[in-house]
C-alpha positions in Angstrom: 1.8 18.8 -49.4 2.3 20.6 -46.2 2.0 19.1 -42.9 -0.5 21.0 -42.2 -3.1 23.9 -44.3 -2.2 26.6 -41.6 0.8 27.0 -42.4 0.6 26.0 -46.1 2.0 28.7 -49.1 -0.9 27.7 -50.9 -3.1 27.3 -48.7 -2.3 30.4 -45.6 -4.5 33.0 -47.5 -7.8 30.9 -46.7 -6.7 28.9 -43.1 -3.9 30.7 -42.3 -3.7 33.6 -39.2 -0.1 35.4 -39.1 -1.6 37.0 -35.4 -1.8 33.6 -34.2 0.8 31.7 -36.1 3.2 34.2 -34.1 1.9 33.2 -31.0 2.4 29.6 -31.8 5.9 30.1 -33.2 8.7 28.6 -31.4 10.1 31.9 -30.7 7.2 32.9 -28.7 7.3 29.6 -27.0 11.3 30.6 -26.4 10.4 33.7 -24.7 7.8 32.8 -22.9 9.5 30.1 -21.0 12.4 32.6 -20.7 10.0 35.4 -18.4 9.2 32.2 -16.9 12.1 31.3 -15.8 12.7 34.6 -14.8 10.0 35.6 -12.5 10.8 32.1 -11.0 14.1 33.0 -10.4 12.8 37.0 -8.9 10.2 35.2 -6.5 13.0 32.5 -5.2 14.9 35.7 -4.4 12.6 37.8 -3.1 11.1 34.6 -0.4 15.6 33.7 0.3 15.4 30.4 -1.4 18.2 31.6 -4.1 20.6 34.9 -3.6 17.8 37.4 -4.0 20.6 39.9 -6.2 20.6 36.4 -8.1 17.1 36.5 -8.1 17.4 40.0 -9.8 19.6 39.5 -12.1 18.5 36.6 -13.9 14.7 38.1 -13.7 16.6 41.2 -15.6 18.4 39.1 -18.1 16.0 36.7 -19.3 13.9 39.7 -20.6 16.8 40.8 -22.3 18.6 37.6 -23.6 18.3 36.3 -27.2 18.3 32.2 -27.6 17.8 31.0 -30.8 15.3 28.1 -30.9 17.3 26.0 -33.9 19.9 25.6 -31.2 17.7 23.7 -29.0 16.5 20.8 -30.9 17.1 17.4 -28.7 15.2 13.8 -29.1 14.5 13.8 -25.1 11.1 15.4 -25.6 11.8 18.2 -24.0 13.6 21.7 -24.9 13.9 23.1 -21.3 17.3 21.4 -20.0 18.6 22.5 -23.6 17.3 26.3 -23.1 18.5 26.7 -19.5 21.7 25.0 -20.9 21.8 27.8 -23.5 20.6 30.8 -21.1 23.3 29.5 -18.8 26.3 30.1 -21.4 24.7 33.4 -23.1 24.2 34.5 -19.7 28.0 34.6 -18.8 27.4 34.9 -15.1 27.9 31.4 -13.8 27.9 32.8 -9.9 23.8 33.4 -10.6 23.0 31.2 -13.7 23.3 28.2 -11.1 20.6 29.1 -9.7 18.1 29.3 -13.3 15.4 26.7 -13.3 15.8 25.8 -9.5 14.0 23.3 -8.1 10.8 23.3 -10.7 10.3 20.7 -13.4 10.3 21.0 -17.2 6.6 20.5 -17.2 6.1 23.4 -14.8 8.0 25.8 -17.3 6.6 24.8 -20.0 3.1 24.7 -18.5 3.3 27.8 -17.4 4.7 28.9 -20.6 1.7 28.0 -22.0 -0.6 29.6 -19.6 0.9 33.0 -21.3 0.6 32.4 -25.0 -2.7 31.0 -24.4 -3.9 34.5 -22.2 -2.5 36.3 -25.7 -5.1 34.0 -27.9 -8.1 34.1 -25.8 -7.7 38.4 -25.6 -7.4 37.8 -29.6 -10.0 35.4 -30.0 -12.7 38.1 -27.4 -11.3 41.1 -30.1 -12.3 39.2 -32.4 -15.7 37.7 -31.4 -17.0 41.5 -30.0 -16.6 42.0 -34.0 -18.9 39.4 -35.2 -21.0 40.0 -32.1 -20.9 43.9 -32.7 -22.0 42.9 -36.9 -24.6 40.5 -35.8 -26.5 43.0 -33.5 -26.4 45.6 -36.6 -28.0 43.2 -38.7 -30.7 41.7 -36.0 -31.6 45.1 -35.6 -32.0 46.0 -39.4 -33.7 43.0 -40.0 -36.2 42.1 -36.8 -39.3 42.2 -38.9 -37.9 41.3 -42.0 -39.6 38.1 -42.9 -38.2 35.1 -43.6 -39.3 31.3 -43.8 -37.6 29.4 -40.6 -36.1 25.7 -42.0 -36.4 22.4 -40.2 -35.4 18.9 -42.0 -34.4 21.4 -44.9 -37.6 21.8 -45.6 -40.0 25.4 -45.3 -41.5 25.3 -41.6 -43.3 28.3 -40.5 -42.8 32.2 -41.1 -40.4 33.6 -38.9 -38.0 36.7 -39.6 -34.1 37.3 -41.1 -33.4 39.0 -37.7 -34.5 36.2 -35.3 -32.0 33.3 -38.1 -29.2 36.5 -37.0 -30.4 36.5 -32.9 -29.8 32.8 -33.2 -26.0 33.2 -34.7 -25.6 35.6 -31.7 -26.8 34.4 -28.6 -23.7 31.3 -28.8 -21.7 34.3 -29.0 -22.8 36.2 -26.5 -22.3 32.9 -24.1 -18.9 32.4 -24.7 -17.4 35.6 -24.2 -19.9 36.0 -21.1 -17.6 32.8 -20.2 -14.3 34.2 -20.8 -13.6 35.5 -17.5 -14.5 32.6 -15.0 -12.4 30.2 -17.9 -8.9 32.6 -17.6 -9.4 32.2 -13.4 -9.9 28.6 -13.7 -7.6 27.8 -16.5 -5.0 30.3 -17.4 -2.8 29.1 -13.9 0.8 28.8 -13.1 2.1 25.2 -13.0 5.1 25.1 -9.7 4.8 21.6 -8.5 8.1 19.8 -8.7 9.8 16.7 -10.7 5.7 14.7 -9.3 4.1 17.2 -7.7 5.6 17.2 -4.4 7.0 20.4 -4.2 9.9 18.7 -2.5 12.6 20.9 -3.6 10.9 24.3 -3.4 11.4 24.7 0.5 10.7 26.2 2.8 7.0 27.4 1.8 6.3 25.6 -2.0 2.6 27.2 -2.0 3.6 30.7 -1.0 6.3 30.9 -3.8 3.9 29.6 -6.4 1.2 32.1 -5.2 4.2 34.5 -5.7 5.3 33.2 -9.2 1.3 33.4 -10.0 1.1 37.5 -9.0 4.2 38.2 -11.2 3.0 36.6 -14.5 -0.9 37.7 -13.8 -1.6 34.5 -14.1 -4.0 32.2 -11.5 -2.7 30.2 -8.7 -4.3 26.8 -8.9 -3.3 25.6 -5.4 -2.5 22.5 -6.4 -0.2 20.2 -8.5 -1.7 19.9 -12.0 0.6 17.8 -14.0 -1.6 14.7 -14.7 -5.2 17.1 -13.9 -5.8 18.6 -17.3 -9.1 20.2 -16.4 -7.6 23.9 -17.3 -6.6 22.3 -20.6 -9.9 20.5 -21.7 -12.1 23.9 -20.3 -9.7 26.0 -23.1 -10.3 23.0 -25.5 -13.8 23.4 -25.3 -14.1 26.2 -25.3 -12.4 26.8 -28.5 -14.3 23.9 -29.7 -17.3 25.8 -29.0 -16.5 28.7 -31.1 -15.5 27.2 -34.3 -19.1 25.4 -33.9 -21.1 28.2 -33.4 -19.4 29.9 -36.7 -20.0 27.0 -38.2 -23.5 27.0 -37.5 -23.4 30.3 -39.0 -21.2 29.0 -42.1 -23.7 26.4 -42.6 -26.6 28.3 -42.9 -25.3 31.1 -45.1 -24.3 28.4 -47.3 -27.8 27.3 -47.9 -29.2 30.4 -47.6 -26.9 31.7 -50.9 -27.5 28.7 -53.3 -28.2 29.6 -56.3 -32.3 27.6 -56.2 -32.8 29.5 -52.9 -30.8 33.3 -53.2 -31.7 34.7 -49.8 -28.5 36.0 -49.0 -25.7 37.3 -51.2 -21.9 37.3 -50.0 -19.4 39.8 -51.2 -16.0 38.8 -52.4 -17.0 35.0 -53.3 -14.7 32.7 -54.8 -14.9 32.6 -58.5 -15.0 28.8 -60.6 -11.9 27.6 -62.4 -14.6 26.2 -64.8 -18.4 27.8 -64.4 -17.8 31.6 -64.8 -21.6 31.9 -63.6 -21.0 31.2 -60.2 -19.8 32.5 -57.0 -18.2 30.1 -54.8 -18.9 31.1 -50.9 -15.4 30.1 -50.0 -14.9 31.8 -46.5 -18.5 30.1 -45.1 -17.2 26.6 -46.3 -14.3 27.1 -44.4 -16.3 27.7 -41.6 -18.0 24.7 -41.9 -15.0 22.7 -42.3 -13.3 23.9 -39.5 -16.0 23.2 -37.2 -15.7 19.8 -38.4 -12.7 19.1 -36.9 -12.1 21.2 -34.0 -14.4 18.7 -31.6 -12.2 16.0 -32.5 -9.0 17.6 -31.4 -11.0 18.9 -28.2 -12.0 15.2 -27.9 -8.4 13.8 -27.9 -7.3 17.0 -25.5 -10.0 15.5 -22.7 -8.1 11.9 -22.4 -6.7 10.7 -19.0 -3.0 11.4 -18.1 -1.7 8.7 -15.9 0.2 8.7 -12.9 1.8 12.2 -11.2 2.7 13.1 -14.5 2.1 11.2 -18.3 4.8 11.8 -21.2 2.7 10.4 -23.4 -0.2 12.5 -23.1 1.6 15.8 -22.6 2.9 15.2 -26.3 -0.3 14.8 -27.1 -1.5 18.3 -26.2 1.4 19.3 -27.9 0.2 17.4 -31.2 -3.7 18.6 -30.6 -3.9 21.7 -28.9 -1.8 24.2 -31.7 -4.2 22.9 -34.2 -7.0 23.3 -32.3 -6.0 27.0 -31.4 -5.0 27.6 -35.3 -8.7 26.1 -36.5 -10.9 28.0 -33.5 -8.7 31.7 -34.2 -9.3 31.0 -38.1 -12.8 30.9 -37.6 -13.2 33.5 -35.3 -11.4 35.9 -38.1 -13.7 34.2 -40.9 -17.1 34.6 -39.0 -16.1 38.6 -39.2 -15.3 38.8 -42.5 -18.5 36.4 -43.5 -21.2 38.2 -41.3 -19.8 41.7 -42.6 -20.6 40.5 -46.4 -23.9 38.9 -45.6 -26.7 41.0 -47.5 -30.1 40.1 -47.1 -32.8 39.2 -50.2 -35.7 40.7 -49.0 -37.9 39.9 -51.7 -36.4 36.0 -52.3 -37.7 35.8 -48.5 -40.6 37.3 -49.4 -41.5 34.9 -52.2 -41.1 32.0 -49.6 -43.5 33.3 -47.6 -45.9 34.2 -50.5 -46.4 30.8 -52.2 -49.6 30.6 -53.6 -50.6 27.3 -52.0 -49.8 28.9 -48.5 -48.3 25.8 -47.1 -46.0 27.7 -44.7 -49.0 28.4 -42.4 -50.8 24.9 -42.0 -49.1 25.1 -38.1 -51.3 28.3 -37.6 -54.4 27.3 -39.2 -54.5 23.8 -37.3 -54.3 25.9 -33.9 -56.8 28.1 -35.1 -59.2 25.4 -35.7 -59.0 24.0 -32.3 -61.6 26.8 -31.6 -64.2 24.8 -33.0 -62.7 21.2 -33.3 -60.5 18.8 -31.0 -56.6 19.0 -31.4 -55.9 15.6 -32.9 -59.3 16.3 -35.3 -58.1 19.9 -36.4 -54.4 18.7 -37.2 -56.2 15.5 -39.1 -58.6 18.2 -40.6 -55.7 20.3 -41.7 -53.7 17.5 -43.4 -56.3 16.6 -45.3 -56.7 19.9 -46.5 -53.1 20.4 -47.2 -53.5 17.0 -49.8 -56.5 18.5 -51.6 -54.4 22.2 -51.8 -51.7 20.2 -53.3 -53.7 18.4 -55.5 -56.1 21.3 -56.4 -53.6 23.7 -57.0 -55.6 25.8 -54.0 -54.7 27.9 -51.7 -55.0 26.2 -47.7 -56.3 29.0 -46.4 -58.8 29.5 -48.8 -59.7 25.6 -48.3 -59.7 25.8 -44.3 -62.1 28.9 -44.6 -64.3 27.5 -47.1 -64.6 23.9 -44.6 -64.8 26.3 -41.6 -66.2 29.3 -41.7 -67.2 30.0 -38.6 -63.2 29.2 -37.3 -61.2 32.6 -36.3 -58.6 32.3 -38.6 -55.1 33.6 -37.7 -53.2 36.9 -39.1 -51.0 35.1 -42.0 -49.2 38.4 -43.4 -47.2 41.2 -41.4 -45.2 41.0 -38.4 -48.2 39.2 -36.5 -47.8 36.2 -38.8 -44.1 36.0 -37.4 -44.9 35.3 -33.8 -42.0 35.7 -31.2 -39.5 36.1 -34.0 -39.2 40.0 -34.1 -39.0 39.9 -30.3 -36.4 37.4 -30.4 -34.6 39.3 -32.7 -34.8 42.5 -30.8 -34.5 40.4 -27.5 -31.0 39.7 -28.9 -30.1 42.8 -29.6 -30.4 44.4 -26.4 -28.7 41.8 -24.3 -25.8 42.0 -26.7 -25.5 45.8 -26.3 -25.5 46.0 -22.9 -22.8 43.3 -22.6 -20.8 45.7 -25.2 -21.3 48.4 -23.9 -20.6 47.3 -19.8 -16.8 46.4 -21.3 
């Protein structure tokens, strides 16, 4: 068994994301604590702290240096002494390779290191959710007025429309990318803050050189020490969180939508039964679900208290929660495209929901409509009532309720006036989402 399904032979085809899984490799990690390191080095040059053609030349060389990660294995917890031990020797210039890694911490390299790979998987992850978005605006559009029985309890509630079940996969969506840009300012930040935050041996002007260190990655300048203040961190977390349950929301209710007693929805490219030929397994959806299972508990652990200026302890942690958490919220992301795109509508299983003969579905409408003649409480008790005896009769409810009340205006219970706000909804949906794709 494989420590983990992600990165499982057997299992890669279904949970697995090569984009991301190069992201998270240890040679990205390598090289991005390497430019690190050496815009570090170029800003302590350029502000006179180190030998600015120092400065130069290790900014120049890190970009250009090859350190294998193998080499850098250590039981101290941490591979930065190792790698500036290793960029020191492959650098063969002793005169300026003093002066690599001066005066940060490891934290702050590897914090910062962090800041970059995580840049690269948000940009993927907003690719990837403008697709789904982009596929679930198509199909609100197609399907405003196509109508549909809305579910609560798991039980038939009141007519609604396919388009308006899509608007409602969307609009999550459309939140979290609306929130991308305000989480990369606050969270996406260089970390330049010394062995505990004091800053005490990046003289003369500690802010100024972060604020430069921040303008040469295009990352944000937090101002502040934020070794044991995680808030950056937990935002990303749950954020991420956040998207692998809205697809799982989505997951979920294609699942019960394409059972086999309820066939509203058919999926393309199912998974097939080692033992029931007859059936069509909807693999990628269950994944969805599943992974929304467990993303919120790795956000959870990700929002714990560090202690003191800076906590060991919990930094492994984020090392032990956050990669997983990344893998499970990109997987779904890359799922949710390849669900939605395969999603085709059963107009006529709808259809037959709405059209039971006993015309259940509309007991909500035909108690309002009685409140024209009779009290609230009495029409909903008149209604019930009614809804026994259709049961029991084998009788249509609206046939009952107009026989008992004949004088009450009954409602429209067929066509797109029998589906209330839901078309608007629907189209509602759509035209927020295309403006917000079409302003990027």
């Amino acid at each position: 068994m494989s420590t983990s399904v992600f990165d499982s032979t057997l299992h890669r085809d279904l949970f697995g994301d090569g984009e991301i899984a190069r992201l998270l490799s240890d040679s990205a990690e390598v090289r991005a604590m390497m430019l690190v390191l050496g815009a570090l080095a170029k800003a302590q040059g350029q502000a006179g702290i180190i030998p600015e053609i120092s400065g130069q030349f290790l900014h120049r060389a890190t970009m250009e240096i090859q350190i294998d990660p193998t080499g850098l294995a250590g039981m101290n917890g941490v591979v930065v002494p190792g790698l500036v031990a290793a960029m020191r020797t492959a650098l063969e210039a002793p005169e300026h390779a003093q002066y690599l890694h001066w005066g940060a911490t490891s934290q702050d390299i590897q914090d910062t290191a962090q800041s970059l790979r995580l840049r690269q998987v948000l940009a993927l992850m907003e690719a990837r959710l403008r697709e789904v978005l982009t596929a679930l605006t198509d199909l609100a559009e197609s399907h405003a007025e196509t109508p549909q029985a809305a579910r609560t309890y798991g039980q038939v509630a009141v007519p609604s429309s396919f388009g308006a079940l899509v608007a409602s996969w969307g609009w999550p969506i459309l939140r979290l990318l609306e929130r991308l840009p305000d989480l990369r300012r606050h969270a996406l930040c260089v970390s330049l803050s010394g062995a505990a935050g004091t800053a005490s041996q990046l003289a003369p002007d500690p802010a100024a050189l972060r604020a430069a260190l921040a303008e040469g990655l295009g990352l944000s300048d937090p101002q502040r020490s934020w070794h044991a203040d995680r808030s950056g961190i937990i935002e990303i977390a749950q954020w991420l969180a956040s998207v692998t349950t809205t697809m799982g929301k989505l997951g979920e209710d294609v699942l019960r939508l394409s059972r086999s007693d309820v066939g509203e929805v058919q999926l393309g490219a199912a998974g097939a039964s080692s033992t029931m030929p007859q059936k069509q397994n909807p693999v990628a959806a269950s994944a969805l679900v599943a992974l929304a299972r467990v993303a919120p508990a790795q956000a959870g652990v990700l929002s714990l208290p560090h202690g003191e200026a800076r906590d060991g302890a919990a930094w492994f942690t984020e090392w032990l929660t956050l990669p997983p958490l990344v893998s499970a919220s990109a997987r779904s992301s890359a799922l949710a495209v390849d669900v939605v795109r395969s999603v085709t509508p059963k107009a006529e299983a709808m259809a037959a929901r709405l059209n039971d003969p006993l015309g259940l579905i509309h007991a909500e409408a035909l108690s309002f409509a009685l409140t024209a003649t009779l009290r609230r409480p009495d029409a909903q008790a008149e209604v019930k009532r009614l809804t026994k005896e259709a049961i029991a009769s084998c009788r249509s409810l609206p046939e009952l309720v107009a026989e008992a009340h004949p004088d009450a205006p009954l409602p429209p219970l067929s066509g797109a006036d029998a589906l209330g706000q839901a078309p608007r909804e629907a189209r509602d949906f759509v035209t927020k989402a295309r403006e917000f794709l079409s302003d990027a």
